[in-house]
C-alpha positions in Angstrom: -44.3 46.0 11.2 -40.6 46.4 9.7 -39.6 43.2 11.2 -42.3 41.4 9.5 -41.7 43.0 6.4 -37.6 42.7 6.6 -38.4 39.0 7.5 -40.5 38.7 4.2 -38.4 40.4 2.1 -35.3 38.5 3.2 -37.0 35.3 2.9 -38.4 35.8 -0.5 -35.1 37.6 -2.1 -33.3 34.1 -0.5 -36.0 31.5 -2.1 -35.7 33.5 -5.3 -32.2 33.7 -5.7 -31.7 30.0 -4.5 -33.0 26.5 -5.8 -36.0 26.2 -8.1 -37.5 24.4 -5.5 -37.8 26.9 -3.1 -38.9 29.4 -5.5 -41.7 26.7 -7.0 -42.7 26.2 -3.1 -43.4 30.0 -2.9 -45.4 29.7 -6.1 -47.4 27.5 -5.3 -47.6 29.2 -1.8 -49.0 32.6 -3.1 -51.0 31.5 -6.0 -53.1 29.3 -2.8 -52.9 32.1 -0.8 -54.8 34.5 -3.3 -56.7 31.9 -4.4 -58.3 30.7 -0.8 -59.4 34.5 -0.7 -60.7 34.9 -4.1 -62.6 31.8 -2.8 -63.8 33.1 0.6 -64.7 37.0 -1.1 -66.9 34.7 -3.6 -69.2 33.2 -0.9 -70.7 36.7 -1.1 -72.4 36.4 -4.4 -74.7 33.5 -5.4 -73.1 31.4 -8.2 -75.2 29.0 -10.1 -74.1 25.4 -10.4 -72.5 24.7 -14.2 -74.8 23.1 -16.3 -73.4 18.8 -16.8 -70.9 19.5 -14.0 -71.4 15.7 -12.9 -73.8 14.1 -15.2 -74.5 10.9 -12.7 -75.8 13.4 -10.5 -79.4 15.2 -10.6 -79.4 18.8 -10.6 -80.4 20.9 -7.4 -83.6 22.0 -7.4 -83.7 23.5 -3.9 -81.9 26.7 -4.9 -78.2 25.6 -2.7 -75.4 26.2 -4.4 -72.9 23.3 -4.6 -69.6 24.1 -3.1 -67.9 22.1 -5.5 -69.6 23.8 -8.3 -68.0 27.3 -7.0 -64.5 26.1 -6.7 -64.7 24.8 -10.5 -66.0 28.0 -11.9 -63.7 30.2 -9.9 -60.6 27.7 -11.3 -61.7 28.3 -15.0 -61.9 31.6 -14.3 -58.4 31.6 -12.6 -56.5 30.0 -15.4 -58.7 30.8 -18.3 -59.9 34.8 -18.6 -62.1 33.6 -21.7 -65.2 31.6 -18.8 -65.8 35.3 -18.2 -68.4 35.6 -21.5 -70.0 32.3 -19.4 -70.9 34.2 -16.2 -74.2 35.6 -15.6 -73.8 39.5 -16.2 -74.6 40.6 -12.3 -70.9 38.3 -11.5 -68.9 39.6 -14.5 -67.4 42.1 -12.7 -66.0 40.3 -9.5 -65.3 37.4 -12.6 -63.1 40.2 -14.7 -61.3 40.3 -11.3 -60.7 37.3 -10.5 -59.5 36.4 -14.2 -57.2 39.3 -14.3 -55.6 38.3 -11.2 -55.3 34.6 -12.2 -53.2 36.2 -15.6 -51.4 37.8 -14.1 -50.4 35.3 -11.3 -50.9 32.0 -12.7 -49.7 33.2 -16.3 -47.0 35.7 -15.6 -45.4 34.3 -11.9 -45.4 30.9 -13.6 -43.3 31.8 -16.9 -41.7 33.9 -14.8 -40.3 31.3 -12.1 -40.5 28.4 -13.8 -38.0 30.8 -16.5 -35.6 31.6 -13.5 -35.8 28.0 -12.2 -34.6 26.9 -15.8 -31.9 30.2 -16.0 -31.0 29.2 -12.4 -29.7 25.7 -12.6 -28.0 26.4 -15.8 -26.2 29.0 -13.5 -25.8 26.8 -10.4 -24.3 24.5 -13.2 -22.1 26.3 -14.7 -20.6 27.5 -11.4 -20.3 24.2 -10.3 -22.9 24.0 -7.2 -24.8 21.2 -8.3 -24.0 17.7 -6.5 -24.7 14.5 -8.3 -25.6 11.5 -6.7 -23.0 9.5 -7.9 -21.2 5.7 -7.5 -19.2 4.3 -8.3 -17.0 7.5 -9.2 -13.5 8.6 -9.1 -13.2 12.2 -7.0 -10.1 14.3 -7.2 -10.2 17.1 -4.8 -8.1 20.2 -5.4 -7.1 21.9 -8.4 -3.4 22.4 -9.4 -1.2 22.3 -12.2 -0.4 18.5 -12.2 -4.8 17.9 -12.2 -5.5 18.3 -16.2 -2.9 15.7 -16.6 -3.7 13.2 -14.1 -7.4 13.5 -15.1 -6.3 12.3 -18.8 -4.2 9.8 -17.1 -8.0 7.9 -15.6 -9.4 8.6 -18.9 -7.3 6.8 -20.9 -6.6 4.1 -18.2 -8.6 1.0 -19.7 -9.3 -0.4 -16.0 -11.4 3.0 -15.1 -14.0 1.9 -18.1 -16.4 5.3 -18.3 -16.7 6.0 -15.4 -17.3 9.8 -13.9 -14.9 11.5 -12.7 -15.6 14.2 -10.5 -13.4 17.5 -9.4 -14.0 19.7 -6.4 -11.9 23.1 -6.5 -12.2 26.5 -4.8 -10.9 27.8 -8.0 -14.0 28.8 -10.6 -16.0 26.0 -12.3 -15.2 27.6 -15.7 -11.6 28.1 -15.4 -11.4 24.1 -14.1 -13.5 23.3 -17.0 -11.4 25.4 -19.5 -8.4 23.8 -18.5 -9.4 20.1 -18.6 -10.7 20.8 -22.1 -7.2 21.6 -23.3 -6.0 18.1 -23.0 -9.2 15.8 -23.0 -11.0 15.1 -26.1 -15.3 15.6 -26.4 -16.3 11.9 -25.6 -13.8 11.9 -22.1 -14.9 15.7 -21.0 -18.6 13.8 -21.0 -17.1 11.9 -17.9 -15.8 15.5 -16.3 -18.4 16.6 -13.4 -16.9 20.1 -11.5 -18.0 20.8 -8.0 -17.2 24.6 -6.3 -16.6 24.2 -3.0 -14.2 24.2 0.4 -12.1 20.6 0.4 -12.4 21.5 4.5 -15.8 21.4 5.1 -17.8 17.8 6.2 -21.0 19.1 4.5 -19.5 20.0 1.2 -17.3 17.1 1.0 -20.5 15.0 2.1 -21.7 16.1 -1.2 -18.9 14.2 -3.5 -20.6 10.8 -2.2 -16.9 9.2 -1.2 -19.0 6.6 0.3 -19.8 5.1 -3.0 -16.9 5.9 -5.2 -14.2 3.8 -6.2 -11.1 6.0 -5.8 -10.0 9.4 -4.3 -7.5 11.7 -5.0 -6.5 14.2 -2.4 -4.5 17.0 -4.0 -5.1 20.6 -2.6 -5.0 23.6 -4.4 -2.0 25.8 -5.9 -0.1 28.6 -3.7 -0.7 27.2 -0.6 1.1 28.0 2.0 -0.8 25.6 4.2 -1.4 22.5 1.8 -0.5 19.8 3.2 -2.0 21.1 6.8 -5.4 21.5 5.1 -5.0 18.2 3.3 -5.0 16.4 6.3 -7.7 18.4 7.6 -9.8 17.0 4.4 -8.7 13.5 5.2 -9.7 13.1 8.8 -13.2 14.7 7.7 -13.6 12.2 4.9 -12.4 9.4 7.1 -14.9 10.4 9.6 -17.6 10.3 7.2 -17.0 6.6 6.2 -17.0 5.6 9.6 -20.3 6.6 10.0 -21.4 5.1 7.4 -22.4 1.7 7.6 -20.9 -1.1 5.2 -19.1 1.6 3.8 -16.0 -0.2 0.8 -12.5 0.8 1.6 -11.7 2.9 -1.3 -7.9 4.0 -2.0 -7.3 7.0 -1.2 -3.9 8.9 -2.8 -2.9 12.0 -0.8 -0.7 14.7 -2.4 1.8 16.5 0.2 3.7 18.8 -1.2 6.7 19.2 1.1 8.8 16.3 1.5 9.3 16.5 5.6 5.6 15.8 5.5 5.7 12.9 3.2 8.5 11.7 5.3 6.6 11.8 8.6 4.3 9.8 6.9 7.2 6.6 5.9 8.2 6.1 9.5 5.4 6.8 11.9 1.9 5.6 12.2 -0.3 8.8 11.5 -2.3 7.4 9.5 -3.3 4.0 11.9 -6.5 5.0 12.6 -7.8 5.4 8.9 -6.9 2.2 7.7 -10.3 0.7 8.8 -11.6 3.1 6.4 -9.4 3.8 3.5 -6.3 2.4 1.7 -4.2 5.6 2.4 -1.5 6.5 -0.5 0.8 9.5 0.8 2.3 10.9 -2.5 5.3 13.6 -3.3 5.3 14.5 -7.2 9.5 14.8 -6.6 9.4 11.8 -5.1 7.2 10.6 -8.0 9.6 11.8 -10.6 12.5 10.5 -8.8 11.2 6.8 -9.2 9.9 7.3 -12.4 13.5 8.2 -13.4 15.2 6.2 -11.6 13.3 2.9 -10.7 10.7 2.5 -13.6 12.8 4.6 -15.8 10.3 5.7 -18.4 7.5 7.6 -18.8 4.4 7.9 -21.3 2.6 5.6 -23.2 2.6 4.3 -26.8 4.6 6.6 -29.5 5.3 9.3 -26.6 7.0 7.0 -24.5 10.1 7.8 -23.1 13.0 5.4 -22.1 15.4 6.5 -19.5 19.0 4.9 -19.5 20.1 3.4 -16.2 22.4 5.2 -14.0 24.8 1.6 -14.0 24.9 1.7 -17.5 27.3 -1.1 -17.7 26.6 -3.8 -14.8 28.7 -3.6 -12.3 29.7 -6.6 -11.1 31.9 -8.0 -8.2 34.9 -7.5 -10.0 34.1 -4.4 -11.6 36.4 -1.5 -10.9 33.6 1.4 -11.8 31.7 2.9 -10.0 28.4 5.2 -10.7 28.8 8.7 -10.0 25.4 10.8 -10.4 26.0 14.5 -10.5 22.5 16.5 -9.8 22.8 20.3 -11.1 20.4 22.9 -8.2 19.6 21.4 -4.7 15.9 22.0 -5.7 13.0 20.3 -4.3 13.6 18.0 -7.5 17.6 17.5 -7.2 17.3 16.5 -3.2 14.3 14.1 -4.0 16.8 12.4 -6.7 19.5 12.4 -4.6 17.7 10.6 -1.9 16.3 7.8 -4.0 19.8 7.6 -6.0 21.4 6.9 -2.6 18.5 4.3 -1.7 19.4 2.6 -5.3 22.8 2.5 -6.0 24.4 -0.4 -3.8 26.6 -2.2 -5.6 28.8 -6.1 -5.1 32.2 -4.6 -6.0 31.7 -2.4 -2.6 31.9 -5.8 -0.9 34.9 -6.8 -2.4 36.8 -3.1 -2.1 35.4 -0.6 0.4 36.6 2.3 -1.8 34.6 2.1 -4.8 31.5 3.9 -3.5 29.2 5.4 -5.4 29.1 9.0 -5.2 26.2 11.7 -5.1 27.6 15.2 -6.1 25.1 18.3 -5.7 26.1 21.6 -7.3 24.5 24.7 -6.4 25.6 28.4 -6.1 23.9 28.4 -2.4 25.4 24.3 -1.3 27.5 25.8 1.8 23.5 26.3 2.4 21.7 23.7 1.6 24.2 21.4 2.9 23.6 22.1 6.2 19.7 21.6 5.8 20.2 18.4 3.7 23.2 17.4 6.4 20.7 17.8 9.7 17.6 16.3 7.9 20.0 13.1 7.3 22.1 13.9 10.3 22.1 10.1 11.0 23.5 8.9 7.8 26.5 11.6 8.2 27.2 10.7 11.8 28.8 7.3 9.9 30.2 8.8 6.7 32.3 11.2 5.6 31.2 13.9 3.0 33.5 16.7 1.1 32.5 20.2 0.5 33.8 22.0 -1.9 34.3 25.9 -2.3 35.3 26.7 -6.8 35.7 30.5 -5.5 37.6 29.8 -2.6 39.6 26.8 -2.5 40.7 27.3 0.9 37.4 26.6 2.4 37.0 23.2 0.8 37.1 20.3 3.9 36.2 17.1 4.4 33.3 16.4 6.8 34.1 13.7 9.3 31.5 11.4 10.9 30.2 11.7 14.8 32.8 9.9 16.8 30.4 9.1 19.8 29.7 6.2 17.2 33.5 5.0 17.6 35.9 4.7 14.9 34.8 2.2 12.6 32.0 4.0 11.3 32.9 4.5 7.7 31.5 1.4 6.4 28.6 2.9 4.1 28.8 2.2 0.5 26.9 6.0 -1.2 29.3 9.1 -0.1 28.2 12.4 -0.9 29.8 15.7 -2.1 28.6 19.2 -2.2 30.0 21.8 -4.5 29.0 25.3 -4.3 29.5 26.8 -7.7 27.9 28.3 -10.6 27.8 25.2 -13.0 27.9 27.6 -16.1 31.3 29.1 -15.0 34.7 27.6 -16.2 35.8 25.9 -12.7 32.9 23.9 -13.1 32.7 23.0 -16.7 36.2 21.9 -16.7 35.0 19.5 -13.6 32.6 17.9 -15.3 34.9 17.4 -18.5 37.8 15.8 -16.2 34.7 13.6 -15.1 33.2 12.7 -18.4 36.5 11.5 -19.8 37.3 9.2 -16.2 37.0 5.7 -16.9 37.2 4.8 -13.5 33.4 5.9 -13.4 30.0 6.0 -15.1 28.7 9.6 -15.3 25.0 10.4 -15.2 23.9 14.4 -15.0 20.4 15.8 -13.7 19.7 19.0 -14.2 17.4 20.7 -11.3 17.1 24.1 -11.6 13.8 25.8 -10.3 13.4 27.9 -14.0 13.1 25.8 -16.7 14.3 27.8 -19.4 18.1 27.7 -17.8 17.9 24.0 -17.4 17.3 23.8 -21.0 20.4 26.2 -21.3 22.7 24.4 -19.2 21.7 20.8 -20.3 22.2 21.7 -24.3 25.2 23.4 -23.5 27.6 21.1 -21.0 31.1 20.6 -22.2 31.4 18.4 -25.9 33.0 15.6 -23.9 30.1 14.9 -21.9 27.8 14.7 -25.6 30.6 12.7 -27.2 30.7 9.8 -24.9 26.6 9.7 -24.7 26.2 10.6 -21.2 22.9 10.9 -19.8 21.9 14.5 -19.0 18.5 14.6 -17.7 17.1 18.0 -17.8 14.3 19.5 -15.6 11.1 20.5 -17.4 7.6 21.6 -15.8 4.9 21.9 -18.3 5.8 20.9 -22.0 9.2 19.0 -22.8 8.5 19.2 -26.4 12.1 20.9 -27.6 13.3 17.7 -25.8 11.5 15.6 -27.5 11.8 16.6 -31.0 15.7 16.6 -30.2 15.9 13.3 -28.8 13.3 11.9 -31.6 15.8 12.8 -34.1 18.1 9.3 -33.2 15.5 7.6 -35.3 16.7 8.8 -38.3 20.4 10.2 -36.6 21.9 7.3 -34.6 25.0 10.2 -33.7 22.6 13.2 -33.5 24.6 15.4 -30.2 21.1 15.7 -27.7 19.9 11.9 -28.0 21.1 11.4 -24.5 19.5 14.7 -23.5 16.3 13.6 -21.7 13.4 15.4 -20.2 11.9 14.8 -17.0 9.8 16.0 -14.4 6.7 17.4 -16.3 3.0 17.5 -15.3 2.6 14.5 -17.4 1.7 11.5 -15.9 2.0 12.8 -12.5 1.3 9.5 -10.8 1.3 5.7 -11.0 -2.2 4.8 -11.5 -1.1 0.9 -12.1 0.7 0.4 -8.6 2.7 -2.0 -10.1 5.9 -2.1 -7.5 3.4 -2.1 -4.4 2.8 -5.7 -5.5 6.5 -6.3 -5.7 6.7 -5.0 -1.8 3.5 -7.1 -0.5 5.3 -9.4 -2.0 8.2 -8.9 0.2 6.5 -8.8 2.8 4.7 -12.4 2.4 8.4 -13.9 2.2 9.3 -12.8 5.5 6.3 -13.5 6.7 5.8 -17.1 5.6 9.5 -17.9 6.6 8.5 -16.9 10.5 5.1 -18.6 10.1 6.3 -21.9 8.2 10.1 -21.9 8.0 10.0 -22.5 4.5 9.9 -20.7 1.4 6.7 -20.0 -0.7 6.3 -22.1 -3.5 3.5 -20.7 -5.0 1.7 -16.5 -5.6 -0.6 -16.0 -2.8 -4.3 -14.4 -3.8 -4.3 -10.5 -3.7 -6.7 -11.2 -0.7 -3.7 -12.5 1.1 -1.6 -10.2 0.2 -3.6 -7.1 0.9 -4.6 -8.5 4.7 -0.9 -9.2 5.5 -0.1 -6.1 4.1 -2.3 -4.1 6.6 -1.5 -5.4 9.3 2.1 -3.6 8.6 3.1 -0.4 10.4 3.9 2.0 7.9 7.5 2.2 8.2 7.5 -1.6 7.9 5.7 -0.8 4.7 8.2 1.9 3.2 11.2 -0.5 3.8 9.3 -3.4 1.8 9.1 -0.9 -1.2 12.6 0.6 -0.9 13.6 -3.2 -0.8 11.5 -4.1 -4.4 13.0 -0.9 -5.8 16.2 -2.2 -5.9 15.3 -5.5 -7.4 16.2 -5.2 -11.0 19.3 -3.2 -10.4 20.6 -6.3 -7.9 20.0 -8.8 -10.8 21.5 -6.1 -13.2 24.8 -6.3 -11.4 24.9 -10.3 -11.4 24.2 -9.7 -15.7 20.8 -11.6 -14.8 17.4 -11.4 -16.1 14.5 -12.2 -14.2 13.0 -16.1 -16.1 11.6 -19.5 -14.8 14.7 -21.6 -15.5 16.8 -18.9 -13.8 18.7 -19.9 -10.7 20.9 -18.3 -8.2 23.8 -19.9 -6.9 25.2 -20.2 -3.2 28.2 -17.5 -3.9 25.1 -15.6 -5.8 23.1 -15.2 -2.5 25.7 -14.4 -0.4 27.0 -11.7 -2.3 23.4 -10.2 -2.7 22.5 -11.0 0.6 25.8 -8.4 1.6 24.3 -5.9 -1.3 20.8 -6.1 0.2 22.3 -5.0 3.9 24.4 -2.2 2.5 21.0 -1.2 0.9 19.2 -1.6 4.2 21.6 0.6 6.1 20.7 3.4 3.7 17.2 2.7 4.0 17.5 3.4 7.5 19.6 5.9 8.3 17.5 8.1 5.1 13.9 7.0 7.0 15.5 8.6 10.6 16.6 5.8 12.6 20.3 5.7 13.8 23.4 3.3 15.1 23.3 3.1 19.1 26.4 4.8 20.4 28.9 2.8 22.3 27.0 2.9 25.5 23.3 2.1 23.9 25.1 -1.4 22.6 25.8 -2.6 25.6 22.1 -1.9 27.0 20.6 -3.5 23.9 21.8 -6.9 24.5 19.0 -7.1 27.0 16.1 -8.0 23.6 13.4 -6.0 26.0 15.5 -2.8 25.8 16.5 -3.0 22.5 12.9 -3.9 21.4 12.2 -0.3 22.7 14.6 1.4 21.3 14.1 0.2 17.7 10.2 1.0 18.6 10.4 4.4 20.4 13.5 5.8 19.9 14.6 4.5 16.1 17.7 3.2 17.4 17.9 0.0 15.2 21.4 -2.2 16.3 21.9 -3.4 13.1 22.9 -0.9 11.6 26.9 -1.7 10.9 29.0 -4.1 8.4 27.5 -7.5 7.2 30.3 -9.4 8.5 29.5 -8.0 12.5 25.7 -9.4 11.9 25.1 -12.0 13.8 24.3 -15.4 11.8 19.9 -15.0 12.4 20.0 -11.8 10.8 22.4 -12.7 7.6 19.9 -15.4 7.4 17.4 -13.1 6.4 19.1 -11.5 3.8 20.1 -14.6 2.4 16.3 -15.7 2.6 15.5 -12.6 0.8 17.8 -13.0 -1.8 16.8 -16.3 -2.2 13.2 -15.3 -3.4 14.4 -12.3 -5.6 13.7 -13.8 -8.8 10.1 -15.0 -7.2 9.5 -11.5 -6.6 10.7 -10.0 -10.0 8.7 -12.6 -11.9 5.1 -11.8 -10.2 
């Protein structure tokens, strides 16, 4: 007996505290069951037939009583207690009853459910646990800081029309919905749809209809120690999902990881192979976003709130050019190491082939650099077995050194054209500040400062208050901010009307603001890279004509992924190549014989960096020898990221200068598409 009632119970407090569905299923459940015995208890009395109940039929005169003559009177009196005054006086009683129970189920468990139904899924609404279905769409799962901003981003991206866009978060459906309000006006937060759930389970994410949408954004949640584990946890489920779906688009899918090892597993191994029946997978790092946004587009922000960064070669420097760039990043944060890396992919300059010593250099200052040295040094342990880097100590200048290169790679290793330099040091005390002045005021070298502290508030210290030298000759100081860069701005908006205002070379970067690329301009630029090469081996010619985006996008997958990464690194550098020839991309532009050459000796400096940065190494003495059999060396570039060539232009052998020339060649097809 207390089974079956603990089984009732439970089931009823579960319908009635879940969807109206279940709770209308149980109305209609008890209102039969109370009804079907109202109906059998009334087979006891003797009911008259109702007078006209069907007029095309003759009235019994036999003294039956029509069934269907019962079951109408005991409805009216169910569902309307007034029939009683119509009911002969020997049924009024057991009609009383029966109209009494009818109010009070019919009347009161109606307005009753139907009220919690209504209260219910404004509830299950505003707590986010009702799923739309959707097409169409754009999903972003995850909620963190950068979310409000890349949700604006879609809504004011003309290409994304009106379509939804919906947001599934652990975090409450309020608090998502309070915090996208503070940056989207009323007629965009129409397109906002918040889902509550777990980004790691297959039948929640089942519910964001992936199938049908047109783009996904895979970002995580904040605080977590975890996140990029769990985000590929998501994305395997989610994969899995399309695959058993049938005709199911490939959809782009943009993945947030949040640590940079695993965005860098991601450039030079094939993880992500066996999704790319499924989806177009987009591995993103917001440092690494920043850094190119700094550094290769240079500008951030649309309309009246754009902002225009300088380039680090301010002048071009040319072949004969006796400057080089020097790009000194303030805090070995996540932020400073991501600009250092992509400042050492970039800056690969023509005067390095005409004198070996002007380099450019990369200094990193930080009170902890002894450090982070030797983390940065063994993540990149392949680029500083062939160069040389210098540490030094401002407290103690004893312990200041040089850092030789790995010898098992022989002696002439130092043929790398980016060197590096780590200084540990306060940058606020005196040492420092009166390195940086000595700097500023060296016209051997064009100065650019970043700022990467991990507290905003001292970047904005330390970048408004660097020595006057550095303000005086307008050197770029790009300064660190997270959520609002508004000081920055107003300072830096003052030029208009103060062409020699002190801050307006003080730029912020690195905000929540347009977190991400939504145009994917430069992945055109590296398809397009890739179709040169690959209709030089398939027609020993040069294009002559842009293929179709079909064309593109089919070679394009058929690329492994570090194939892929080397194509953008390679379009990255585009503008700053033709920058240093004091060229502009046009249709009546044309590069001369000397002009290929020399960029055809700047594009393999850049490809040694490229490299030796992605993990793949210079065979040691012995290793050369063995990979002059083409089979073995084929395995070591494939399995072991041994890559033979890896050393000076002039020791290439003339196929493989070929194909920089070739490339440099088609750079002005490339920078006009």
């Amino acid at each position: 007996m207390n089974s079956l009632r603990r089984l009732f119970t439970l089931c009823f407090d579960r319908a009635f505290s879940g969807r109206g569905r279940t709770q209308f299923a149980w109305l209609v459940g008890i209102l039969l069951l109370f009804f079907g015995g109202i109906y059998l208890v009334s087979w006891f009395f003797a009911f008259p037939e109702p007078s006209g109940a069907f007029a095309s039929e003759p009235l019994r005169t036999d003294g039956e009583e029509a069934p269907m003559g019962r079951l109408l009177q005991l409805i009216c009196l169910f569902i309307d207690p007034g029939s009683v005054a119509n009911v002969q006086p020997e049924l009024r009683w057991f009609a009383l009853g029966v109209a009494i129970l009818g109010l009070l189920l019919f009347s009161g468990l109606l307005i009753s459910v139907v009220s919690n139904m209504l209260e219910r899924r404004v509830e299950r609404y505003r707590e986010g646990e009702i799923a739309y279905p959707l097409e169409n769409h754009v999903v972003v799962i995850g909620f963190e800081e950068m979310v409000p901003m890349l949700v604006h981003q879609i809504c004011s991206d003309p290409r994304y029309g009106d379509c939804y866009i919906l947001i599934q978060s652990v975090r409450p459906a309020a608090e998502v919905r309070n915090r996208i309000h503070t940056v989207l006006d009323a007629r965009q937060e129409r397109r906002i749809l918040v889902l509550h759930a777990q980004r790691n389970s297959t039948e929640e994410l089942e519910k964001l209809c992936t199938t049908r949408a047109r783009e996904l954004f895979l970002i995580g949640e904040a605080d977590e120690y975890d996140h990029d584990s769990l985000n590929i946890d998501s994305l395997q489920k989610i994969v899995a999902i399309h695959r058993r779906t049938p005709d199911c688009p490939r959809i782009p899918v943009s993945v947030l990881f949040e640590y940079q090892t695993t965005y860098a597993a991601f450039q030079i191994s094939d993880l992500a192979e066996e999704w790319r029946q499924q989806i177009d997978f987009h591995p993103f790092n917001f440092y690494e976003e920043w850094a190119k946004k700094l550094l290769v587009r240079r500008s951030y922000g649309e309309g009246d709130a754009r902002v225009e960064y300088p380039a680090l070669d301010r002048e071009p420097i040319t072949r004969e050019s006796d400057r080089t760039v020097h790009f000194v990043i303030i805090g070995m944060s996540r932020m400073g190491v991501a600009l250092g890396v992509e400042a050492a992919q970039l800056l690969h300059f023509p005067n390095f082939c005409r004198d070996p010593r002007l380099k450019s250099r990369i200094t990193f200052i930080d009170a902890a650099a002894d450090e982070e040295m030797n983390f940065f040094r063994g993540r990149y342990r392949h680029y500083f077995d062939l160069a040389p880097s210098r540490y030094r100590d401002m407290e103690h200048p004893a312990a200041s050194r040089v850092l030789p290169p790995n010898r098992a790679y022989g002696t002439g290793v130092d043929f790398l054209d980016v060197e590096f330099e780590f200084i540990k040091g306060r940058a606020e005390t005196p040492a420092v500040q009166r390195l940086l002045a000595e700097w500023a005021v060296d016209p051997g070298q064009q100065l650019s400062i970043a700022v990467c502290l991990n507290f905003p508030p001292r970047s904005m210290a330390l970048g408004l208050y660097l020595p006057d030298e550095i303000y005086a000759r307008d050197i770029p100081v790009f300064v660190r901010q997270e959520t609002s860069s508004a000081l920055l701005d107003l300072l830096n908006n003052r030029l208009k009307r103060e062409p020699l205002n002190r801050y307006s070379h003080v730029f912020p970067f690195g905000m929540l603001a347009h977190p991400f690329d939504l145009d994917r301009r430069n992945t055109r630029r590296a398809q397009l890279v890739n179709y040169i090469y690959d209709f030089r081996c398939r027609h020993h010619a040069g294009p002559s004509e842009y293929p179709s985006e079909a064309v593109l996008q089919k070679a394009w997958d058929q690329l492994s992924v570090a194939r892929q990464w080397s194509n953008f690194y390679c379009a990255d550098s585009a503008d700053l190549k033709l920058r240093s020839l004091c060229l502009t991309a046009g249709p009546e532009v044309r590069l001369t014989e000397e002009q290929i050459e020399l960029l055809a000796e700047v594009e393999h400096n850049r490809w040694n960096m490229e490299k030796l940065l992605l993990g793949y190494r210079r065979p040691t003495c012995e290793e050369e020898i063995l990979c002059r059999d083409k089979t073995v060396c084929a395995a070591y570039k494939n399995r072991l990221f041994v890559h033979p060539d890896i050393r000076p232009y002039g020791e290439l052998d003339d196929e493989t200068r070929d194909q920089d020339r070739y490339l440099a060649k088609y750079l002005l097809f490339i920078m006009e598409a």
